[in-house]
C-alpha distance (Angstrom), angle and dihedral (degrees) to the residues before:
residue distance angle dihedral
X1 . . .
X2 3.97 . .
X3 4.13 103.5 .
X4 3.70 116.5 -118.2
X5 4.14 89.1 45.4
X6 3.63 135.9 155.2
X7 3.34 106.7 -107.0
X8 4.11 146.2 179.5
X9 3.48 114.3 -135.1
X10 3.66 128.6 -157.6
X11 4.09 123.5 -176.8
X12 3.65 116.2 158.8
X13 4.03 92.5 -151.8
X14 4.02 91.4 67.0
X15 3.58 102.5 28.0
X16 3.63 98.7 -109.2
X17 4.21 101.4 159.7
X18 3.78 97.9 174.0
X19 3.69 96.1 -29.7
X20 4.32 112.5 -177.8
X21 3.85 113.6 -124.1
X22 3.68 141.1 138.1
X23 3.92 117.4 -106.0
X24 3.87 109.0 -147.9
X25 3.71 100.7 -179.5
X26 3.98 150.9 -20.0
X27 3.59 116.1 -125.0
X28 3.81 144.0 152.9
X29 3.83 91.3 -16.0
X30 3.39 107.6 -49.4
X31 4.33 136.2 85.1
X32 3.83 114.3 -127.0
X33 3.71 111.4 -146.8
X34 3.22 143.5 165.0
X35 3.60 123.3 -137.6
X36 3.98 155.3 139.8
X37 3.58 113.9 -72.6
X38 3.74 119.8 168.4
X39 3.45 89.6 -7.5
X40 4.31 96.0 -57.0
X41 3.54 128.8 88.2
X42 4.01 122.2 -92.4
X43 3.66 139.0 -164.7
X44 3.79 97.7 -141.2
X45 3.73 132.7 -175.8
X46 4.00 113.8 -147.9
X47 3.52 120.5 -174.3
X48 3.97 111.5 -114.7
X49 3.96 92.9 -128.0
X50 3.51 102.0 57.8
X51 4.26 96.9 35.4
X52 3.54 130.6 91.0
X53 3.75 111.7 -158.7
X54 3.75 117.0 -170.9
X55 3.84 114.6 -179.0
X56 4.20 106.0 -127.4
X57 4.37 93.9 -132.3
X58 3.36 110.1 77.9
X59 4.21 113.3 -129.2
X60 4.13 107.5 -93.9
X61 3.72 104.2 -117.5
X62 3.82 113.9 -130.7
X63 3.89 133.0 -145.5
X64 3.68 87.7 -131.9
X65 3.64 121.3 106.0
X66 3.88 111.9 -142.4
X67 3.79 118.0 -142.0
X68 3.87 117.2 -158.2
X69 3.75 111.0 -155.6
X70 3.97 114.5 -131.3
């Protein structure tokens, strides 16, 4: 995932059920996002074990067939 993304975040402990933000990096166990919370914009730090982060753009599907080697 290209880092800063738009992202949907889920994290059962605050509620977040698909919640838009913008994740700005990965580091030392945690997410840092920013997004709305109570209606303002918030630099947040969500733990990596208890976050879902979906990135909003689908992936482009390609004509190509990949072959993995074995």
């Amino acid at each position: 995932m290209e880092i800063p993304s738009d992202v949907q975040i889920h994290n059962q402990l605050l509620g977040m059920k698909g919640t838009s933000g913008r994740l700005l990096q990965i580091a030392d166990g945690y997410y840092e996002l920013i997004c709305l919370v109570g209606g303002q914009s918030h630099r947040v730090l969500l733990p990596v074990a208890g976050t879902a982060v979906i990135r909003r753009d689908p992936e482009v599907k390609t004509a190509e067939k990949i072959e993995i080697e074995l």
